[in-house]
VOKE-17626 format. One line per 3 residues: number of its first residue (from 0); for each residue x, z, y of N, C-alpha, C. Coordinates in pm, whole numbers, always signed. Layout:
% residues N
NUM = X:Z:Y:X:Z:Y:X:Z:Y | ...
//
This chain:
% residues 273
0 = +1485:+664:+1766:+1413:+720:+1879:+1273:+763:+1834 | +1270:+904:+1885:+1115:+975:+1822:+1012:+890:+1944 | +878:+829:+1846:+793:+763:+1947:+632:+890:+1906
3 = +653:+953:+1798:+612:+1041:+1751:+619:+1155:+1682 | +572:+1262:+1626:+648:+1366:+1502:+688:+1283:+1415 | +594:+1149:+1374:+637:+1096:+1219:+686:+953:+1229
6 = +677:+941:+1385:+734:+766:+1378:+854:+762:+1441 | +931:+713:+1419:+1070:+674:+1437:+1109:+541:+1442 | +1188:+507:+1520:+1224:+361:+1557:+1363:+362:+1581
9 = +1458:+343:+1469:+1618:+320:+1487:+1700:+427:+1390 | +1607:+492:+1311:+1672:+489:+1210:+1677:+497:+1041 | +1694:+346:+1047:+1736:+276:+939:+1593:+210:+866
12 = +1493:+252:+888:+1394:+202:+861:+1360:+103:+952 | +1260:-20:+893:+1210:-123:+972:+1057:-51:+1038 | +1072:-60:+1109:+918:-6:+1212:+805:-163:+1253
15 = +664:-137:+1259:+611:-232:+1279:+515:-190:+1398 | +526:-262:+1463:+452:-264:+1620:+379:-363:+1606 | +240:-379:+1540:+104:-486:+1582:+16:-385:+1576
18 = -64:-493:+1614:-207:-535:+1692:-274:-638:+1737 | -416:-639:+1802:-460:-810:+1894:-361:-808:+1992 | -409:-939:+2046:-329:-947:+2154:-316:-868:+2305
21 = -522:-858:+2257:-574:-815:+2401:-718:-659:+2312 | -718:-599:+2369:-805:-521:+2350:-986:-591:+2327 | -1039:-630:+2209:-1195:-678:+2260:-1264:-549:+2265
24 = -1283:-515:+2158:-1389:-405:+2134:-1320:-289:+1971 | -1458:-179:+1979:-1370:-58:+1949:-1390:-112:+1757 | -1506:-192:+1767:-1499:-231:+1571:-1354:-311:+1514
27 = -1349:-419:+1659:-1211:-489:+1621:-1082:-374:+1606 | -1089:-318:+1694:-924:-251:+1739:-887:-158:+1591 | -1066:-76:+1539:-1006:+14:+1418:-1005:-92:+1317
30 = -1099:-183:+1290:-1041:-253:+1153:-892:-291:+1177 | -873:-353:+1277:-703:-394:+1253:-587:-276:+1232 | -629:-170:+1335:-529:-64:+1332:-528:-11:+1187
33 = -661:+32:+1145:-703:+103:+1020:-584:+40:+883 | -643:-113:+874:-554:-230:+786:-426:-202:+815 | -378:-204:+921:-238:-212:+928:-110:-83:+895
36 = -222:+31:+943:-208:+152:+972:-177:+210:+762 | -285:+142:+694:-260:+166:+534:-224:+75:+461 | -163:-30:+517:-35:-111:+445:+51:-64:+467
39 = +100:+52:+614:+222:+16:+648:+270:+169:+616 | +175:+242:+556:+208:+366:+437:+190:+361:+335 | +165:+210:+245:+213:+240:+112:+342:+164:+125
42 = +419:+64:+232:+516:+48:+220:+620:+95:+281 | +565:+247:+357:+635:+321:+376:+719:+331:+522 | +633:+228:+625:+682:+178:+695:+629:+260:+847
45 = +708:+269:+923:+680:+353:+1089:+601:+255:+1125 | +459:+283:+1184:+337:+196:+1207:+357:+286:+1370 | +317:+150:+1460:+291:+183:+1624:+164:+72:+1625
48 = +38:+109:+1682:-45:-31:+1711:-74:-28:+1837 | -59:-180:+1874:-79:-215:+1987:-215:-325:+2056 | -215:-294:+2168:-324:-418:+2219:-301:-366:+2332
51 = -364:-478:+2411:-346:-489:+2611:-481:-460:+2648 | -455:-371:+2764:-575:-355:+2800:-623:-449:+2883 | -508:-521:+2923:-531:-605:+3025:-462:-756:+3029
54 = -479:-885:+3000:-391:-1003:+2992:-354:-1031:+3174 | -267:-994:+3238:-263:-1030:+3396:-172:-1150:+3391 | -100:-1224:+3293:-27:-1322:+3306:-126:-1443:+3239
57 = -238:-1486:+3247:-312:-1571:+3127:-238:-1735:+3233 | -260:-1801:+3168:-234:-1958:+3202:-288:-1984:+3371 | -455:-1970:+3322:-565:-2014:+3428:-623:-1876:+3485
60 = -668:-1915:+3546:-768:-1764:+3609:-918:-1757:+3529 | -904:-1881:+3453:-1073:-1867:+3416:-1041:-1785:+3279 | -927:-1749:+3218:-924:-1696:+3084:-968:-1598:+3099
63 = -1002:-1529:+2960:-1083:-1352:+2926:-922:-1299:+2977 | -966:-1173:+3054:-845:-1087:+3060:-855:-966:+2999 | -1009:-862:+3006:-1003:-801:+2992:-1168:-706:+2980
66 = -1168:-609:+2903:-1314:-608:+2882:-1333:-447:+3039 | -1224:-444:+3086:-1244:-359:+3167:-1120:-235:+3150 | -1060:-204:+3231:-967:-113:+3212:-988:+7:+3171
69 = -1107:+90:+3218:-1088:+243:+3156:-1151:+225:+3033 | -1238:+110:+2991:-1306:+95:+2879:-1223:+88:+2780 | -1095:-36:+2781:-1029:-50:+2745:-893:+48:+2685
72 = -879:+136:+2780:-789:+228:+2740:-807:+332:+2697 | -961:+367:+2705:-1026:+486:+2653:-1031:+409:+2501 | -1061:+260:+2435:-1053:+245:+2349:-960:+290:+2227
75 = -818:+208:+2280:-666:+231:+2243:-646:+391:+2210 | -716:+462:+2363:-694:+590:+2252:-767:+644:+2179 | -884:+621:+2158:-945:+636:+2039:-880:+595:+1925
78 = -799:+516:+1893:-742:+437:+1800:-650:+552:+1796 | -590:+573:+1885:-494:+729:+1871:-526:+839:+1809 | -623:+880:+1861:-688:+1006:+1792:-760:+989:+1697
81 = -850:+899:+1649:-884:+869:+1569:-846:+888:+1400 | -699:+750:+1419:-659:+702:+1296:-502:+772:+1314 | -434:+861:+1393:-356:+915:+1393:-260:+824:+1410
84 = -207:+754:+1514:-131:+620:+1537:-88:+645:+1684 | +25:+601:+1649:+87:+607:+1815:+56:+489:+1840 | +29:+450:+2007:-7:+334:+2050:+69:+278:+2172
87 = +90:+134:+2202:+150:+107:+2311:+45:-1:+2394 | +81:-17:+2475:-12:-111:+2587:+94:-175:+2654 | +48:-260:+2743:+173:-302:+2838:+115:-285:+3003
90 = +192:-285:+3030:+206:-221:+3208:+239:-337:+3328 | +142:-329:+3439:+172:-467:+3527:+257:-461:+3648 | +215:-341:+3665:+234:-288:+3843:+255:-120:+3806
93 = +363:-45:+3928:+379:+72:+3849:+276:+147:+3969 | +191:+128:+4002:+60:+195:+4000:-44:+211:+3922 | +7:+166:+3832:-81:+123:+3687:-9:+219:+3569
96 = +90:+300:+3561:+151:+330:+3498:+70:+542:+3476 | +87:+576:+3576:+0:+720:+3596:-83:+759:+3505 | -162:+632:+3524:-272:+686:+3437:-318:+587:+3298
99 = -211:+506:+3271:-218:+415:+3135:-123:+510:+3049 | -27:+582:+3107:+67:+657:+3018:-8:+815:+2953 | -133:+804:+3063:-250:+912:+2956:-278:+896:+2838
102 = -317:+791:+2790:-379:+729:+2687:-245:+646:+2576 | -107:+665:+2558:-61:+592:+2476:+75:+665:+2498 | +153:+648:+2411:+263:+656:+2364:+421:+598:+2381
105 = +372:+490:+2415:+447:+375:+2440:+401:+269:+2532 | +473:+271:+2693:+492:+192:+2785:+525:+69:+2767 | +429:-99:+2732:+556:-195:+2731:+559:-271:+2902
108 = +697:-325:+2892:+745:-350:+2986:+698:-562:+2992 | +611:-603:+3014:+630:-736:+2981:+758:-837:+3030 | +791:-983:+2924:+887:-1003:+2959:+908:-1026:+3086
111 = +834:-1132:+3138:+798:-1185:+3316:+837:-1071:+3434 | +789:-965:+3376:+841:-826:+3470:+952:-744:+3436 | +1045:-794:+3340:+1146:-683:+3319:+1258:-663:+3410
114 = +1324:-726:+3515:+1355:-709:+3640:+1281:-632:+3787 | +1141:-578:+3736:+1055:-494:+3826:+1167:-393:+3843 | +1183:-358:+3910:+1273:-243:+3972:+1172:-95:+3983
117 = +1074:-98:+4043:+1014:+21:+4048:+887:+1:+3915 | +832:-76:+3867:+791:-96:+3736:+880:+4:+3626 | +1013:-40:+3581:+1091:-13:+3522:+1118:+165:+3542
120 = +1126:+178:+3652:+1157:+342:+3720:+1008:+454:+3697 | +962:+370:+3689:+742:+455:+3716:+731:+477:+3570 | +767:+369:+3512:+774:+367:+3308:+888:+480:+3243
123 = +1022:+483:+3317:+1068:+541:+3249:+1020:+683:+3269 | +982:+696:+3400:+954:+883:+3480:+818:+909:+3398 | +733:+825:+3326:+619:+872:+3305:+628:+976:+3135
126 = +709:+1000:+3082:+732:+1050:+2975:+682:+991:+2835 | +661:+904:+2897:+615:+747:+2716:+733:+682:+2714 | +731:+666:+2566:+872:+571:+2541:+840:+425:+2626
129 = +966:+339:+2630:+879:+261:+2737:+997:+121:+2617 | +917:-3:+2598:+966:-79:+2538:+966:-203:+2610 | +1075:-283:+2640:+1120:-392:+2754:+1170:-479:+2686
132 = +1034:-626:+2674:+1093:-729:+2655:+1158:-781:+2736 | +1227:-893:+2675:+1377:-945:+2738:+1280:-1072:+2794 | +1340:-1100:+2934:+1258:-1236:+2956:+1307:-1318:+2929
135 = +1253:-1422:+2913:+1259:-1568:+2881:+1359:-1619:+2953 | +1400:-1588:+3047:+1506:-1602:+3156:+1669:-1536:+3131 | +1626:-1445:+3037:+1754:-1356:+3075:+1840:-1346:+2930
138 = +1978:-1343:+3013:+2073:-1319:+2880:+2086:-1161:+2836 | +2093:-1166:+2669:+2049:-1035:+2665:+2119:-904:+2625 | +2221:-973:+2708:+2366:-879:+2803:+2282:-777:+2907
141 = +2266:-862:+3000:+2155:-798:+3104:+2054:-693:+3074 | +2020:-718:+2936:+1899:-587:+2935:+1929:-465:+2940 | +2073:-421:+2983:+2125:-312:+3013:+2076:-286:+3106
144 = +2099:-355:+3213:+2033:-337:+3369:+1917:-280:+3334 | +1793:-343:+3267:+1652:-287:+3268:+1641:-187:+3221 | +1708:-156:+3096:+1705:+2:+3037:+1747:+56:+3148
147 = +1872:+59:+3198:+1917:+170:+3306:+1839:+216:+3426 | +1725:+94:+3460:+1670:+113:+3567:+1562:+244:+3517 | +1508:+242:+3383:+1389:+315:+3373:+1455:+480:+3354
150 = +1600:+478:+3399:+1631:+644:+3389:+1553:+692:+3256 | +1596:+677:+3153:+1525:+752:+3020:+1575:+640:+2900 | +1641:+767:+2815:+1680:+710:+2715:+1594:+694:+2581
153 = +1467:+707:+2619:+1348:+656:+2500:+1296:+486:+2553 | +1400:+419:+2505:+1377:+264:+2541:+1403:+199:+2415 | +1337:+132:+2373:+1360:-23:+2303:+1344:-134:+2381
156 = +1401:-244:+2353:+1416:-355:+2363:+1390:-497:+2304 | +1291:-602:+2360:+1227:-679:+2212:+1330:-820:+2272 | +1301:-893:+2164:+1378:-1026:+2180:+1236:-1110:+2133
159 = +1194:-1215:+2259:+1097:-1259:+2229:+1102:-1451:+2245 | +1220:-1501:+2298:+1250:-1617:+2266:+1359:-1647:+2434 | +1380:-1808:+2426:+1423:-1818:+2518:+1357:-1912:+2584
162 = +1329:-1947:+2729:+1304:-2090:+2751:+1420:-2149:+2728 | +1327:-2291:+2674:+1412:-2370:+2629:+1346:-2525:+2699 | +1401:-2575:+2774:+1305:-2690:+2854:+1184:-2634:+2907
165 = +1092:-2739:+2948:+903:-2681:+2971:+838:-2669:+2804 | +755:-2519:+2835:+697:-2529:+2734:+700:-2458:+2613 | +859:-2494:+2589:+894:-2432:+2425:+1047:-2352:+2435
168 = +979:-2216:+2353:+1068:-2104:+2367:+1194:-2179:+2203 | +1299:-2117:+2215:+1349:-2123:+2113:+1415:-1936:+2034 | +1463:-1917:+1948:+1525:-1755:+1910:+1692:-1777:+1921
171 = +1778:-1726:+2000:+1919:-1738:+2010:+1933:-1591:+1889 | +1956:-1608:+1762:+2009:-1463:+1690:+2108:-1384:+1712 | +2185:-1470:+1798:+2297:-1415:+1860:+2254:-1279:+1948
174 = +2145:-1303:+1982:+2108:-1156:+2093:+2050:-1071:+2067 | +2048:-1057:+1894:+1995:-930:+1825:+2071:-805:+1826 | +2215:-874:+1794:+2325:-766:+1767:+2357:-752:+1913
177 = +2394:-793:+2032:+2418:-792:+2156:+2310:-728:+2199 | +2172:-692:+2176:+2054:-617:+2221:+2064:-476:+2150 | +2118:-468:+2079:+2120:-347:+1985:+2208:-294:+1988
180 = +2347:-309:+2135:+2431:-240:+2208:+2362:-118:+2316 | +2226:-216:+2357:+2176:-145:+2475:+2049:-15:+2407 | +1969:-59:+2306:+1883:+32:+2244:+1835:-38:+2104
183 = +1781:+45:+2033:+1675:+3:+1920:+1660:-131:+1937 | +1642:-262:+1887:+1593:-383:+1914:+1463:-374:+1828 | +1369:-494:+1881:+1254:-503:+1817:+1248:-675:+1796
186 = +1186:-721:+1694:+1167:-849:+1732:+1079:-908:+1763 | +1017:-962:+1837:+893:-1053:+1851:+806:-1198:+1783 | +767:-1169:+1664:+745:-1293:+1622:+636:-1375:+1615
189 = +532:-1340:+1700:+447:-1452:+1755:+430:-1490:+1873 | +540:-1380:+1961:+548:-1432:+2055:+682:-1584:+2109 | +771:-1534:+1990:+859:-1650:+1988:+827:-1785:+1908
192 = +708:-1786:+1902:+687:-1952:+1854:+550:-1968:+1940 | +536:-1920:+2076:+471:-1936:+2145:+480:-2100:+2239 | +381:-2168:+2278:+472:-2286:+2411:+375:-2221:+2522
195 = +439:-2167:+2602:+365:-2129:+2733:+306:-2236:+2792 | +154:-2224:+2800:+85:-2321:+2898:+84:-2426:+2836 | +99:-2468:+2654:+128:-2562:+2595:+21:-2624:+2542
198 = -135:-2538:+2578:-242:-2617:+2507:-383:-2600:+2662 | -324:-2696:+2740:-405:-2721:+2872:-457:-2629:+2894 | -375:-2545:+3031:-480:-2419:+3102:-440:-2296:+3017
201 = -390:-2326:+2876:-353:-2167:+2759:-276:-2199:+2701 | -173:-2108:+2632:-74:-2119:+2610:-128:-2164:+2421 | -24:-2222:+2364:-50:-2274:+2252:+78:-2228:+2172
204 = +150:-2250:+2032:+252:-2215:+1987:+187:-2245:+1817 | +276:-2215:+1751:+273:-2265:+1609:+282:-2135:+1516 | +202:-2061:+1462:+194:-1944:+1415:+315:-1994:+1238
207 = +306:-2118:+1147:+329:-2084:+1043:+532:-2095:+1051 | +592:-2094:+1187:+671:-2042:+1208:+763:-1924:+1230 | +621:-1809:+1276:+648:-1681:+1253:+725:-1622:+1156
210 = +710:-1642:+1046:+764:-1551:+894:+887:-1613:+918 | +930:-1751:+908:+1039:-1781:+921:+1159:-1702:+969 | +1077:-1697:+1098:+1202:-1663:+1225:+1179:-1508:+1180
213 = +1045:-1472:+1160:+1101:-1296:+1095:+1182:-1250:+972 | +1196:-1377:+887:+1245:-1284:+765:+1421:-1341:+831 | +1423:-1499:+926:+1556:-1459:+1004:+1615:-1331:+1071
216 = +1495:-1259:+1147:+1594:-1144:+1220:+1622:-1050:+1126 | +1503:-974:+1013:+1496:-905:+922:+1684:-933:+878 | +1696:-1025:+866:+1843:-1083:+789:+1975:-1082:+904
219 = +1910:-1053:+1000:+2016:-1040:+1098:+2036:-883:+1115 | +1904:-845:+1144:+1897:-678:+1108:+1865:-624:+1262 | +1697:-562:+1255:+1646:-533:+1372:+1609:-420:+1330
222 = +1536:-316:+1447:+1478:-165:+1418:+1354:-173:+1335 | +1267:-254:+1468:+1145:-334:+1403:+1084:-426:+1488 | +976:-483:+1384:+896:-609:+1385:+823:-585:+1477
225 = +755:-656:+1619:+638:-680:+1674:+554:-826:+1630 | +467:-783:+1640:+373:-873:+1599:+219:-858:+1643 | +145:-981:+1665:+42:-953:+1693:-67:-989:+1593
228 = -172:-980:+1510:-281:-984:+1435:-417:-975:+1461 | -460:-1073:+1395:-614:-1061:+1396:-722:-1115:+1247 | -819:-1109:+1224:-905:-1103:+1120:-904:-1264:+1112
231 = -962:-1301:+1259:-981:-1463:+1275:-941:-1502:+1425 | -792:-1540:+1419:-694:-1580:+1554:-768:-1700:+1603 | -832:-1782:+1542:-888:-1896:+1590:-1014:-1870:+1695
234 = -1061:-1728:+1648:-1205:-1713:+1740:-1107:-1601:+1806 | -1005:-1619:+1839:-1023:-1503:+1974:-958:-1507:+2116 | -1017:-1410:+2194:-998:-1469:+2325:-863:-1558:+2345
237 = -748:-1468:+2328:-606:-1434:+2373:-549:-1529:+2289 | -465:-1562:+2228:-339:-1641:+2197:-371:-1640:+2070 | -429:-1703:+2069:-504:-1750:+1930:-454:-1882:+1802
240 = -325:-1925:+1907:-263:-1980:+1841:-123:-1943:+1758 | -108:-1818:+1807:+35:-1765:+1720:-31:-1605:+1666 | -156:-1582:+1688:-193:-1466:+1632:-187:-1472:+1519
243 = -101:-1385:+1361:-113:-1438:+1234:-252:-1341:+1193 | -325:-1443:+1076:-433:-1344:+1036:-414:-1219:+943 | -488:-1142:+994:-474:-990:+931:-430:-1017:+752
246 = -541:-1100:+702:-476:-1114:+583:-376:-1135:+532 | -260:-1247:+599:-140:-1287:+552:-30:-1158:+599 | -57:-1022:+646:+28:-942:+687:+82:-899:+566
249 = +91:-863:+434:+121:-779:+330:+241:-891:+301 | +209:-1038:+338:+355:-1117:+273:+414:-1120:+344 | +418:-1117:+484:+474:-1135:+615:+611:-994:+563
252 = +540:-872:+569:+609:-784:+582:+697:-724:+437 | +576:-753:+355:+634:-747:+200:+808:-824:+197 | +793:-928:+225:+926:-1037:+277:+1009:-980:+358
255 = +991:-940:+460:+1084:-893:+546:+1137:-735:+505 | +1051:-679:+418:+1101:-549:+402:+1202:-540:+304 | +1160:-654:+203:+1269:-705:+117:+1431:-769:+181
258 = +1446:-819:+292:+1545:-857:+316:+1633:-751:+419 | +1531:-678:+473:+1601:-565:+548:+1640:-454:+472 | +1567:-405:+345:+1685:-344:+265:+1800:-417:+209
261 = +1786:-520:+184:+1943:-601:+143:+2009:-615:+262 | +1992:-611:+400:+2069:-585:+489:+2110:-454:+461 | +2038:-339:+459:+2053:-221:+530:+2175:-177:+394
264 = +2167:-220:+276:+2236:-165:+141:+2387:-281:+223 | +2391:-393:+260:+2500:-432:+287:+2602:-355:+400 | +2477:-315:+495:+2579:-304:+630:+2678:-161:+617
267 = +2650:-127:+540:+2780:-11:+538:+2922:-47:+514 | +2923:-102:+389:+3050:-172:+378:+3076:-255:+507 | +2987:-333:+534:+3057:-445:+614:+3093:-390:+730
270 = +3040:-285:+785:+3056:-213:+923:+2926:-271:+1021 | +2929:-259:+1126:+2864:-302:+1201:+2837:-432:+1252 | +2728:-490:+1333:+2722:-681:+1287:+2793:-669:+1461
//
């Protein structure tokens, strides 16, 4: 699926979708995009960067959400025009959709809302690819329903964990290949070692689990990686506990790019997973 002239998502290459979590400011957004943006062309890789303009799901009400919406999205696209990068944001309410689909490329659908019915319909009509995590709730059979709702066949689909008890998500791999019936799959890997609401009032999660579970899907075989990054996850507003630091990205992906061509050289013979 074209998300740009030069980015592509589904075929056969691994694509990488990071960024912060949350939009701070315009020095943060280009060092990260910039970094990510020239690792992920010497390894040759479809680069999308992302950040929120807005956190509307935080734990508490007292958390940072946001440094301001048009500030914020006038940022992101600077990052667009700028550094030549397609960009995605995520979307709350589809009155919010009009004029966030000015500024970016890519619509995401958060998981909590992927049953929005007119969310889903406002995203797909707005002419941005629109990308729909799977909720925490849902089997990911069902994410047919959500693609279908957004009328438009520029959809991906992320797999971002399951609840599993209070607290702690777990990854079923089983719903990579079953997600990748309905569109492109993506995987989520700091958001699946997340514990919602797991560190009083904010959500907490275990970042040196990430690579794990990515060079797992890499091996199961996804379109591409989401991920979120930062310089120093410990000082920042948003989810600061599964944010991996900008630095450790070259092994993160170095690793996974390695195992998704030994997928991608296997799956012919074997046929389809």
């Amino acid at each position: 699926m074209h998300i740009s002239d030069e980015v592509v998502v589904g075929d056969g290459r691994l694509a990488v979708i990071a960024g912060p979590c949350v939009y701070e400011s315009e020095a943060l957004a280009f060092e990260i995009a910039g970094s990510v943006r020239d690792l992920c062309r010497e390894l040759s890789l479809p680069y999308i960067f992302k950040a929120s303009f807005d956190k509307a799901n935080r734990t508490a009400s007292s958390s940072f959400r946001s440094i301001g919406m048009i500030a914020a999205l006038n940022g992101i696209s600077a990052v667009r025009q700028q550094l030549d990068v397609p960009v995605l944001t995520d979307v709350h309410e589809s009155a919010q959709v009009e004029e966030v689909a000015r500024h970016v490329d890519v619509l995401q659908i958060p998981a909590f809302l992927c049953r929005q019915t007119d969310l889903l319909t406002a995203a797909g009509a707005s002419g941005c690819a629109v990308n729909i995590k799977k909720g925490q709730f849902l089997a990911p059979e069902d994410m047919r329903f959500a693609a279908e709702k957004t009328g438009s066949t520029r959809v991906l689909v992320t797999e971002r964990g399951t609840t599993f008890g209070y607290r702690d998500l777990i990854v079923d791999f089983r719903s990579l290949p079953k997600l990748r019936e309905v569109a492109p799959v993506v995987f989520d890997l700091t958001h699946s070692v997340q514990s919602p609401g797991g560190a009083g009032g904010r959500s907490g999660g275990d970042r040196e689990l990430a690579f794990p579970l990515a060079r797992a899907a890499a091996a199961v075989g996804v379109d591409a990686l989401f991920l979120e990054t930062h310089p120093d996850p410990d000082r920042a507003p948003s989810d600061s506990a599964t944010m991996l630091p900008l630095g450790q990205l070259r092994e993160v992906l170095e690793g996974c790019l390695a195992i998704h061509d030994a997928w991608t050289r296997l799956r012919a013979p074997l046929g389809q997973l």
